[in-house]
C-alpha positions as CSV (number, residue, x, y, z in Angstrom):
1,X,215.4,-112.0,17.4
2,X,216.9,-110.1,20.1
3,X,216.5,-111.1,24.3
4,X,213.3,-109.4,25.6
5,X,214.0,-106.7,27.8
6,X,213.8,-107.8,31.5
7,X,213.4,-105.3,34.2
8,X,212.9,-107.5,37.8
9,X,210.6,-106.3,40.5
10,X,209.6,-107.7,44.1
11,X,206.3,-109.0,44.1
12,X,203.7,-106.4,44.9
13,X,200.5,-109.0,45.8
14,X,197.5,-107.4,48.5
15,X,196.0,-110.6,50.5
16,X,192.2,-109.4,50.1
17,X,191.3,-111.8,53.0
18,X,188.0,-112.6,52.3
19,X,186.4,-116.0,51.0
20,X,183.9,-115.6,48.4
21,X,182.0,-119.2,46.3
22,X,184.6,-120.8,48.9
23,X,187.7,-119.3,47.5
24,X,190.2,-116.9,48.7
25,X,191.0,-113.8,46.5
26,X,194.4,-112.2,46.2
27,X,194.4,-108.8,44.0
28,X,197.8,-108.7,42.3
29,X,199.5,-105.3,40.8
30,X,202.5,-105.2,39.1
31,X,204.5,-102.8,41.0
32,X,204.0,-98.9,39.7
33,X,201.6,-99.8,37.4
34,X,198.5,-97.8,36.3
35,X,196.7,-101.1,35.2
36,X,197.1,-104.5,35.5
37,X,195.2,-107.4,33.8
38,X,196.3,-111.3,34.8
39,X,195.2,-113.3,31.6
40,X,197.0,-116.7,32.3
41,X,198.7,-119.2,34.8
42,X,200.5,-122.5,35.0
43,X,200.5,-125.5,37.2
44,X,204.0,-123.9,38.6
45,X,201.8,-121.0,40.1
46,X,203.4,-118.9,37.1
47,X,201.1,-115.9,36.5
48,X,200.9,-113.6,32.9
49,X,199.2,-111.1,31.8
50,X,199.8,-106.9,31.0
51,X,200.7,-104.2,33.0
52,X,199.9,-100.1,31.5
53,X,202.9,-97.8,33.4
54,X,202.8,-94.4,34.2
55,X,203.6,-93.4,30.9
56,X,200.2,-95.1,29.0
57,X,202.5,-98.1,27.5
58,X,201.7,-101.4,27.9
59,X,203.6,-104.6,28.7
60,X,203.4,-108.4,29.0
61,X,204.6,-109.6,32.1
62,X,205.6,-113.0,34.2
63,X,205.5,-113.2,37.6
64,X,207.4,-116.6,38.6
65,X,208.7,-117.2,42.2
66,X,207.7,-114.0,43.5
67,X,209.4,-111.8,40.7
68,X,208.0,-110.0,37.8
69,X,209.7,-109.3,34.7
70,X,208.5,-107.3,32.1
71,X,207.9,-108.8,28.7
72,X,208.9,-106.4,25.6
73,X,209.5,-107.6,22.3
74,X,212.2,-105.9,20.4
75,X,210.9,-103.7,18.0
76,X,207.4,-103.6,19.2
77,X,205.7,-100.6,20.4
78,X,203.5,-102.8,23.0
79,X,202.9,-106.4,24.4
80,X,200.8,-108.5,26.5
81,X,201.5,-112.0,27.8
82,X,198.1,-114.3,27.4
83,X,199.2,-117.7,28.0
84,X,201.6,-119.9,29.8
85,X,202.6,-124.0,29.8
86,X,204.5,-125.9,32.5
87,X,208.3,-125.3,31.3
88,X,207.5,-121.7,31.0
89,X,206.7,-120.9,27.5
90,X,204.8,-117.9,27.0
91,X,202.2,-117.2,24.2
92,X,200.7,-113.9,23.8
93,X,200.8,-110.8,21.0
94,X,202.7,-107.5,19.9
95,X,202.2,-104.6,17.9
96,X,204.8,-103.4,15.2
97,X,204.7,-101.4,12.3
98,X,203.6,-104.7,10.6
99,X,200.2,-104.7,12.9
100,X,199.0,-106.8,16.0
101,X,201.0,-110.6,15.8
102,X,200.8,-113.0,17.9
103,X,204.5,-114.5,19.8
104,X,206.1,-117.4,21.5
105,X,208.9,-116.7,24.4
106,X,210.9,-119.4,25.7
107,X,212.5,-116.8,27.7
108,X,215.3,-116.3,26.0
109,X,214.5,-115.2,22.5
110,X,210.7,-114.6,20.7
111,X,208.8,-116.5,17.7
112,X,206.7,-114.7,15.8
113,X,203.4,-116.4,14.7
114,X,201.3,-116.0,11.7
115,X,198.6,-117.7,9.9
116,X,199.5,-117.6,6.1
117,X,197.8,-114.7,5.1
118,X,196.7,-113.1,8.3
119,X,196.7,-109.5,8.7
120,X,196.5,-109.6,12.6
121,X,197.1,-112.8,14.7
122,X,196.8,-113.0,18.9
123,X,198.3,-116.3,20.5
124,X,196.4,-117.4,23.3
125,X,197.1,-120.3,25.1
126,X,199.7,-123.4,24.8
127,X,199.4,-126.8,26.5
128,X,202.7,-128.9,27.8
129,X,202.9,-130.7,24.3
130,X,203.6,-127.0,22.3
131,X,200.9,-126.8,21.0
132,X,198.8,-123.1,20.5
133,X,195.9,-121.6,20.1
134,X,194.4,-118.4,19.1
135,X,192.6,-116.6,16.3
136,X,194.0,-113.8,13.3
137,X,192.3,-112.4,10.8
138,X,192.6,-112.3,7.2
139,X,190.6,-108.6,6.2
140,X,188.4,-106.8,7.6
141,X,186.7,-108.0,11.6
142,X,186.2,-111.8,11.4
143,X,188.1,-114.0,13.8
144,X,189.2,-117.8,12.7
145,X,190.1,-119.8,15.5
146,X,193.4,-121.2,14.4
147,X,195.7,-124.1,16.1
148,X,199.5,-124.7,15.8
149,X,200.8,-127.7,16.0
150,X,204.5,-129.2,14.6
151,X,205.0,-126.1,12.7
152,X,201.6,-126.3,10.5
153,X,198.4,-124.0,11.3
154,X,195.0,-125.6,11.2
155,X,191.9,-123.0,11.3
156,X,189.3,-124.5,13.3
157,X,185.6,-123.3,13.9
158,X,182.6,-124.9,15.0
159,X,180.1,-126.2,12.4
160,X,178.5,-123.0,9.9
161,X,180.5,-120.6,12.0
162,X,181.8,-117.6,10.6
163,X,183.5,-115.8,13.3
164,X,185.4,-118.0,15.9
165,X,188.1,-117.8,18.8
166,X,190.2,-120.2,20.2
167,X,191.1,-119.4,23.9
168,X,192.6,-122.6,25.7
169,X,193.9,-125.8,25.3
170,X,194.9,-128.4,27.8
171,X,196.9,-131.6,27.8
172,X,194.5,-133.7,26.4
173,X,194.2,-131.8,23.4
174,X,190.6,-129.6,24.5
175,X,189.9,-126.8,23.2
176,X,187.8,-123.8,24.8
177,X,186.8,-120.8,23.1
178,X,183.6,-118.9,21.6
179,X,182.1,-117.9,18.4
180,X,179.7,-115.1,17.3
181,X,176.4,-115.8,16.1
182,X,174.3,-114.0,13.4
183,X,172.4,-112.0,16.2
184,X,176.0,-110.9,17.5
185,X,175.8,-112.7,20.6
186,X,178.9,-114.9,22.0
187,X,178.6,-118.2,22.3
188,X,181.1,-120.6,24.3
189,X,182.4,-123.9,23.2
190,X,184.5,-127.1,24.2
191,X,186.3,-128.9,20.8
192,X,186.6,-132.5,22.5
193,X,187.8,-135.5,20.7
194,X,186.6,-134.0,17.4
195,X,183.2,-132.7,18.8
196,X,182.1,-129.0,19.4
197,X,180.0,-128.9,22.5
198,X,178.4,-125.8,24.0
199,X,179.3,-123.8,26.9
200,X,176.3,-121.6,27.7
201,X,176.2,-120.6,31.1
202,X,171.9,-121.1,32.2
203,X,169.7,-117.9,31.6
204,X,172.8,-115.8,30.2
205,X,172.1,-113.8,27.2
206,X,175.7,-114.6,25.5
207,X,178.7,-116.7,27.0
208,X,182.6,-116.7,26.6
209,X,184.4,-119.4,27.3
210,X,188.2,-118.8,28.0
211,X,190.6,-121.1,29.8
212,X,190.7,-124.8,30.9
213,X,192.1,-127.2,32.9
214,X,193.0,-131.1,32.2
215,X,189.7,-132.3,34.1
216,X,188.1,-130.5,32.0
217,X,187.0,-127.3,34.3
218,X,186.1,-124.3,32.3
219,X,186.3,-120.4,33.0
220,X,185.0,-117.4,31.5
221,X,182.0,-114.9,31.4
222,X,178.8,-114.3,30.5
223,X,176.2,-111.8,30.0
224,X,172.9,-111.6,32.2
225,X,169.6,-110.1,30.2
226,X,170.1,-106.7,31.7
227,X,173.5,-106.0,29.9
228,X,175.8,-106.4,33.3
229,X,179.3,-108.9,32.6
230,X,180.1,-111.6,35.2
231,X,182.8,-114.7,35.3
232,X,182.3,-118.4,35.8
233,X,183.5,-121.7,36.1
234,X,182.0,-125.1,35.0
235,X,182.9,-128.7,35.1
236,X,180.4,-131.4,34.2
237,X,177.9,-128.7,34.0
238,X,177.9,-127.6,36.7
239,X,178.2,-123.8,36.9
240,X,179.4,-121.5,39.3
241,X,179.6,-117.4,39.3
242,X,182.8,-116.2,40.4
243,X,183.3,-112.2,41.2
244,X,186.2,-110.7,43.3
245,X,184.6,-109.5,46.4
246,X,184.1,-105.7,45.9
247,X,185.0,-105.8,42.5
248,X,182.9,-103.7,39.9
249,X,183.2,-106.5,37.3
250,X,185.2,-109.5,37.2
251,X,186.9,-111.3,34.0
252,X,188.0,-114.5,34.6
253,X,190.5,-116.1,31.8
254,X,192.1,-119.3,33.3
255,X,191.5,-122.4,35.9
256,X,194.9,-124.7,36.5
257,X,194.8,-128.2,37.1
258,X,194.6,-127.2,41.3
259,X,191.8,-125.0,40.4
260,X,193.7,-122.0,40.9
261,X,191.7,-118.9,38.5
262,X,193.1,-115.7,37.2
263,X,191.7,-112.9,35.4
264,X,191.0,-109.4,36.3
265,X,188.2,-107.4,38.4
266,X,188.1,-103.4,38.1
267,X,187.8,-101.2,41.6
268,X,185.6,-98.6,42.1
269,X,187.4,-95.8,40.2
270,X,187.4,-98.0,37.3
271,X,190.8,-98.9,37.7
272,X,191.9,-102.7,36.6
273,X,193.5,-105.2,38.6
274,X,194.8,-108.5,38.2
275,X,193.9,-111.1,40.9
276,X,194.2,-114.8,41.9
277,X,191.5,-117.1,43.4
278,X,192.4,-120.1,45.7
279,X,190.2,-123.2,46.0
């Protein structure tokens, strides 16, 4: 395939200067963008994610050393940018005429990836070794949770589970993710050494889980009784909620080994916008 298209920006990043679950928040906008949502980050401080411009497209982008540049894959109408290892591979998913597929970018040229028989595949995160995660679908809405490894797929889903996502995987070969139940509530899991334990965050009606680290730290959100959405993180269960100060709602997607987090928080016209929390 074809080079993505670059376009390089200065970095556009608004120090909030507050500290919030003792952390320090950083709201981050890719520069003229309508929307921006921050979905993944590296132990190289390398941030991904989407951008919507002016014109209502979306784009994946990177933002690496202080520069953005806009991820576009040839022939695809849009793109976001989901996940992110340590040499700089990017994971994410593009639409074409053929549907929604997931991608690989080594930053030079693009990979297109594809369950055998899916209809609709998103890639969402890649550890150091290569190896990917994500989920695709075969007809209809269902989700398998599927993992790439050495050129073969593997669907994986926890025990009697219909309806699964993968949504991180670290070094050590964890997996973090969430399935649907019958009463059409999330639930979050950990896949470690072979074993599917829950991520459930206490009191929450459903729970997400999304990114995670090599010590084993957890992000994602969950769902109080009353209907409203809020992040957290967990490691050796024990739970913390995480909200950008002044944010409306907060998504948080990924933890690196630092415990840096990313995600997204929307302001009070609704408007989204990436952001980075620092330990």
């Amino acid at each position: 395939m074809a080079a993505v298209r670059k376009v390089i920006l200065s970095l556009a990043i608004l120090f909030v200067g507050v500290v919030a679950q003792a952390g320090t928040y950083a709201a981050i906008d890719y520069p003229g963008a309508i929307a921006t949502y921050v979905y993944g980050m590296n132990n190289r401080g390398e941030i991904v994610g989407q951008y919507t411009d002016t014109g209502g497209q979306s784009h994946g982008f990177l933002l690496s050393n202080q520069i953005f540049t806009s991820i576009d894959v040839p022939g695809g109408t849009l793109a976001a940018a989901l996940g992110i290892n340590d040499s700089g591979l990017v994971v994410g998913y593009f639409s074409s005429s053929a549907g929604i597929q997931g991608f690989l970018w080594d930053q030079q040229s693009f990979t297109t990836l594809m369950p055998p028989g899916a209809t609709f595949a998103m890639a969402n995160g890649i550890n150091n070794s290569g190896e990917i995660v994500g989920f695709y679908r075969v007809s209809g809405l269902t989700r398998h949770g599927f993992r790439f490894s050495n050129g073969q797929y593997k669907t994986l889903a926890p025990p009697h589970v219909q309806d699964a996502v993968l949504a991180g995987i670290n070094d050590n070969g964890d997996v973090a993710g969430f399935y649907t139940d019958i009463f059409g509530l999330n639930r979050g899991f950990r896949l470690h050494n072979g074993r599917f334990d829950h991520i459930n965050y206490p009191g929450a009606l459903d729970t997400a889980a999304w990114g995670m680290n090599d010590h084993g730290a957890i992000v994602g959100q969950f769902r109080t009784q009353d209907g409203n959405t809020n992040s957290f993180a967990v490691r050796k269960d024990r739970y913390i909620s995480v909200a950008f100060p002044g944010g409306m709602n907060t998504i948080l997607l990924d933890i690196n080994d630092s415990g840096f987090m990313v995600g997204y928080y929307y302001d009070s016209y609704s408007i989204p916008h990436g952001f980075l929390r620092t330990p």
